[in-house]
Each structure stands twice: as structure tokens, then as C-alpha cells.
PyMOL commands that place a pseudoatom at each C-alpha (Angstrom):
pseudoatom trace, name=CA, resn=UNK, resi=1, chain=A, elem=C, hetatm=0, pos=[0.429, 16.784, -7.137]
pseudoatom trace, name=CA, resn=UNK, resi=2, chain=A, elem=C, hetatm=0, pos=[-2.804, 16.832, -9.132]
pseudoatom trace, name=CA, resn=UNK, resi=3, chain=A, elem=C, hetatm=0, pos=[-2.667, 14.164, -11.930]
pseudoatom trace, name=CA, resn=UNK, resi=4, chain=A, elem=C, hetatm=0, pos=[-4.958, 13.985, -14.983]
pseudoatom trace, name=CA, resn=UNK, resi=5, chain=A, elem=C, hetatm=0, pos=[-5.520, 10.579, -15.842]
pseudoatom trace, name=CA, resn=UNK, resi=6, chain=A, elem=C, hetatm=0, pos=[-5.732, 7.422, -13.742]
pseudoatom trace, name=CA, resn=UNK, resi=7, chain=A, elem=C, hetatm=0, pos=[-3.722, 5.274, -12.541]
pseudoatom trace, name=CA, resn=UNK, resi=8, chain=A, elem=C, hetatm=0, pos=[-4.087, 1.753, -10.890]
pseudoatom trace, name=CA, resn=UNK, resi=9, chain=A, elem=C, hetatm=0, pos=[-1.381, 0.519, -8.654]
pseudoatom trace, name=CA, resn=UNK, resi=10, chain=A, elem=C, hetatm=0, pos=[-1.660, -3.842, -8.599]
pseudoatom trace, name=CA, resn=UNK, resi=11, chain=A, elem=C, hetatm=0, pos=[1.201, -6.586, -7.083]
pseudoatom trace, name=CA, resn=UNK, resi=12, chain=A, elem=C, hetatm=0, pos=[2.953, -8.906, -9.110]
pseudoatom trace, name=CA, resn=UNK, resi=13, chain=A, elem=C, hetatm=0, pos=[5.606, -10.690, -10.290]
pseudoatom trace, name=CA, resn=UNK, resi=14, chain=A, elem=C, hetatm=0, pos=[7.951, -7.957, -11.506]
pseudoatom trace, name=CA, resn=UNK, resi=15, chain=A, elem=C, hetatm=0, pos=[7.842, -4.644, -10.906]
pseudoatom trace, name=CA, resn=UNK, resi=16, chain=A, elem=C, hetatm=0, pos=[6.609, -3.066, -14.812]
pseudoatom trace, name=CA, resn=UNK, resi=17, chain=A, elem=C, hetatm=0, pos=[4.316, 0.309, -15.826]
pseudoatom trace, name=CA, resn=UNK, resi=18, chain=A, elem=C, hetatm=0, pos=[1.970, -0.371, -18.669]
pseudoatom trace, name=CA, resn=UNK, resi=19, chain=A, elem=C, hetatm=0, pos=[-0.278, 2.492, -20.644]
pseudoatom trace, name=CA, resn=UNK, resi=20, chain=A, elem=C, hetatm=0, pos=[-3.063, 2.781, -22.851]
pseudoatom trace, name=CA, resn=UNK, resi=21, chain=A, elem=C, hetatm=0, pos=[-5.003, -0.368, -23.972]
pseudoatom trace, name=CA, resn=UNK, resi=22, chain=A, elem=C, hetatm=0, pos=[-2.564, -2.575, -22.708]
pseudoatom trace, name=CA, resn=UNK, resi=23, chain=A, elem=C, hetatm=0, pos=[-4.362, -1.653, -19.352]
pseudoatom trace, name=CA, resn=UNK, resi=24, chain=A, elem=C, hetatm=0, pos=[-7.465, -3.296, -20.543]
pseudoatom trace, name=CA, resn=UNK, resi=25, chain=A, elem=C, hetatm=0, pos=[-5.372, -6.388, -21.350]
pseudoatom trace, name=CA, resn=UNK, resi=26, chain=A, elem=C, hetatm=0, pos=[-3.787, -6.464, -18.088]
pseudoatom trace, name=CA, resn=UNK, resi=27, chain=A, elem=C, hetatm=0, pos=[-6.939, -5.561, -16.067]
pseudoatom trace, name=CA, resn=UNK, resi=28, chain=A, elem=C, hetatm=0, pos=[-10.127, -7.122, -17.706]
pseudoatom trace, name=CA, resn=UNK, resi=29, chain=A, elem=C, hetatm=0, pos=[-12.713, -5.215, -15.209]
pseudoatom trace, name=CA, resn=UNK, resi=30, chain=A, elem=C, hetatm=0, pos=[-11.642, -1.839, -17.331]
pseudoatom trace, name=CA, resn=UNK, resi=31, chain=A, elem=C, hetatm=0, pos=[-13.212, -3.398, -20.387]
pseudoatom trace, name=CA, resn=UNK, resi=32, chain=A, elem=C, hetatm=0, pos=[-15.504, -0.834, -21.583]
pseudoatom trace, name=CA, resn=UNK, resi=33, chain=A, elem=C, hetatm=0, pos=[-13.523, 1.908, -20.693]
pseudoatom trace, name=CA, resn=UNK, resi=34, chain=A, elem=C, hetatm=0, pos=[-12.730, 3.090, -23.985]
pseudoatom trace, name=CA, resn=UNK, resi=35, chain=A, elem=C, hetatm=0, pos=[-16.016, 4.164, -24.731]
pseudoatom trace, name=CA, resn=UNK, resi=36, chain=A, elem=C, hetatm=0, pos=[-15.107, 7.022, -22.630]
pseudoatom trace, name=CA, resn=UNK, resi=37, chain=A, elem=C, hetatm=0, pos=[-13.888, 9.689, -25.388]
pseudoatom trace, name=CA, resn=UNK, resi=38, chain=A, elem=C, hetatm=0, pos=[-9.867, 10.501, -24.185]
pseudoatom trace, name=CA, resn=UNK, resi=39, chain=A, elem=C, hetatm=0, pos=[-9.414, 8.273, -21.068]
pseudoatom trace, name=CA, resn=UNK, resi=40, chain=A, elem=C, hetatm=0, pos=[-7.460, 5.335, -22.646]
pseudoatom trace, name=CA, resn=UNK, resi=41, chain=A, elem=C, hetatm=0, pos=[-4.465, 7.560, -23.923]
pseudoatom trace, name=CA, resn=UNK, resi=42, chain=A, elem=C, hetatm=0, pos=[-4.643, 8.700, -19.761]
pseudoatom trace, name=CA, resn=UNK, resi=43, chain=A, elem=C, hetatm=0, pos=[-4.840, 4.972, -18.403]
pseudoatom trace, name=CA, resn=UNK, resi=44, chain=A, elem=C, hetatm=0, pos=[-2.127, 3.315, -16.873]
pseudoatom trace, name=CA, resn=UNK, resi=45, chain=A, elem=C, hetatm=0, pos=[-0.983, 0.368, -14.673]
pseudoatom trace, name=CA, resn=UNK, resi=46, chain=A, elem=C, hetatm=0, pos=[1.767, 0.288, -12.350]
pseudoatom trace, name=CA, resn=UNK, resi=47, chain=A, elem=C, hetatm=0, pos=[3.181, -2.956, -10.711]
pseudoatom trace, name=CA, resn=UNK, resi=48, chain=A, elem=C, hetatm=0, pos=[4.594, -3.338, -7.706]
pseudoatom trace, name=CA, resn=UNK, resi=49, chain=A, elem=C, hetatm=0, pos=[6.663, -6.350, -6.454]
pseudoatom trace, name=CA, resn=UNK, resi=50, chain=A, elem=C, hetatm=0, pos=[6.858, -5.689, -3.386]
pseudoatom trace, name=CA, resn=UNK, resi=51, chain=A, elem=C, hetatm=0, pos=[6.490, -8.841, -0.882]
pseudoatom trace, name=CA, resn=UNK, resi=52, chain=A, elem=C, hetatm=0, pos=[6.579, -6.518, 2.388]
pseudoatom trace, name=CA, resn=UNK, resi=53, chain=A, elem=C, hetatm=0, pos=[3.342, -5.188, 1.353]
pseudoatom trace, name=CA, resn=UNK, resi=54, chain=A, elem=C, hetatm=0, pos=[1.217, -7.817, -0.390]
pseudoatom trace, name=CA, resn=UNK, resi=55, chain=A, elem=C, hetatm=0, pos=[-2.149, -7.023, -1.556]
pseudoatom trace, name=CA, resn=UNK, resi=56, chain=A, elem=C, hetatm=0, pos=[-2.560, -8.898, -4.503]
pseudoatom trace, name=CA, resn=UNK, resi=57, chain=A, elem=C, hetatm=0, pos=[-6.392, -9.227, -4.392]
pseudoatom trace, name=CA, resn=UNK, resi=58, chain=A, elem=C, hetatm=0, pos=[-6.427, -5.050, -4.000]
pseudoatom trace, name=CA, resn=UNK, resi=59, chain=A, elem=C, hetatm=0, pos=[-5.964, -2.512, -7.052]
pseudoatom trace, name=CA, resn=UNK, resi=60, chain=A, elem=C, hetatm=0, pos=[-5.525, 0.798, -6.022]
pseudoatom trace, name=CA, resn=UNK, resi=61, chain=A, elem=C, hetatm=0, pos=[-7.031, 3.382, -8.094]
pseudoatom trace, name=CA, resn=UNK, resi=62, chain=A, elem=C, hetatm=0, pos=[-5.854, 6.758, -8.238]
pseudoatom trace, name=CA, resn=UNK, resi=63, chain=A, elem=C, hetatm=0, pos=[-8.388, 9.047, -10.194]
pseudoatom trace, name=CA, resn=UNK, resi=64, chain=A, elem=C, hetatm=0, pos=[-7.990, 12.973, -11.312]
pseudoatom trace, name=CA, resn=UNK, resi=65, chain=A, elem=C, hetatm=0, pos=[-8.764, 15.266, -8.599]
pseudoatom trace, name=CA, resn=UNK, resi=66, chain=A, elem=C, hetatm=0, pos=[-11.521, 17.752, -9.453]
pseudoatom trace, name=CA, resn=UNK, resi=67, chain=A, elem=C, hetatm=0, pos=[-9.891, 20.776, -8.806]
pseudoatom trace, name=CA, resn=UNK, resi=68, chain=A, elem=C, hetatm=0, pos=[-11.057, 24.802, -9.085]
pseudoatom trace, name=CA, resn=UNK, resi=69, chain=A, elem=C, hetatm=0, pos=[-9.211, 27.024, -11.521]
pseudoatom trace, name=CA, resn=UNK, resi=70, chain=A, elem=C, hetatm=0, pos=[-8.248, 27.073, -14.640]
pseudoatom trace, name=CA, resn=UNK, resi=71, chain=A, elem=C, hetatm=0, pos=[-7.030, 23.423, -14.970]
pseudoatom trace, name=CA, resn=UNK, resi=72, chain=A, elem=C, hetatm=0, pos=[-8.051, 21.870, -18.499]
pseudoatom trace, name=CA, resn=UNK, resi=73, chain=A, elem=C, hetatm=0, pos=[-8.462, 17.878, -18.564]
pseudoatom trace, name=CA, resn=UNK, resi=74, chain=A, elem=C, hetatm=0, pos=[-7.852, 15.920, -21.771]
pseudoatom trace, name=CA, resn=UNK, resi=75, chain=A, elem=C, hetatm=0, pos=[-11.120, 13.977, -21.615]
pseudoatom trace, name=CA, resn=UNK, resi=76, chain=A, elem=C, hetatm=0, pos=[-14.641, 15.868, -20.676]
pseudoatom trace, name=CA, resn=UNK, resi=77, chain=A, elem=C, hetatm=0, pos=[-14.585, 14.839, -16.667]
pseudoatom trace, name=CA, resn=UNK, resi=78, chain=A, elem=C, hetatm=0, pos=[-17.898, 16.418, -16.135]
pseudoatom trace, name=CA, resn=UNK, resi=79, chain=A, elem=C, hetatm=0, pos=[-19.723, 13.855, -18.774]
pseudoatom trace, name=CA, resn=UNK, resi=80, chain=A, elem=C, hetatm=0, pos=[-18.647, 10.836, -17.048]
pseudoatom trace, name=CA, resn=UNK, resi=81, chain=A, elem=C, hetatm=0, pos=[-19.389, 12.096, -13.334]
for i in range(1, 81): cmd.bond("trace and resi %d" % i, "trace and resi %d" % (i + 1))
show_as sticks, trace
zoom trace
């Protein structure tokens, strides 16, 4: 499924979902990010606990898809390419 915002997937110590500038908070390297006209409100963090799977020096980032048709973003996507 196409999304239209990003998400970051992180470990720690309880699984949790945060949103918005709470992102920043939680993830200093996005600071800056809100000069970007629209992204914040489509930001968010989820946490995974999971100790099978530890990779808690890795975020995953999961960013729109560009995608043909008639698909409308909330931010411009083609400005910040």
C-alpha cells in the first residue's frame, strides 16, 4: 500500500507510535525537518520492542512512493526532491 507521509521504524524499550513534532523530540537527526511546508503533520515514529530482532543502532525509514496517476500528496514532494 502506497503511504503519504513517512514513517521511521526504531527499537526500544516499549513498544509506542509517536506523530508530529514529537518525532523531532524522539529523533534529534530530523531537526530541521519542519522547514519542509506539510511534512511534520505526516511524520511519525513507530517502536518496536522486539528482542528477536534487535537493531537498535538502525532506523528504518519508510518514505512516500512516487507514484503515476492522479495521487495528490499533502506536502509539495516535487520541491524537496
Amino acid at each position: 500500500m502506497e503511504s503519504q507521509g513517512f514513517t521511521i521504524c526504531t527499537q526500544g524499550q516499549r513498544s509506542d507510535m509517536v506523530r508530529g513534532m514529537s518525532c523531532i523530540e524522539m529523533k534529534p537527526y530530523l531537526k530541521g525537518i519542519e522547514a519542509f511546508k506539510g511534512v511534520v503533520n505526516h511524520l511519525e515514529v513507530r517502536v518496536s520492542k522486539s528482542n528477536a530482532r534487535e537493531f537498535g543502532s538502525v532506523d528504518f525509514i519508510d518514505s512516500p512512493g512516487l507514484i503515476d496517476g492522479n495521487v495528490s500528496y499533502p506536502f509539495p514532494v516535487n520541491e524537496y526532491a
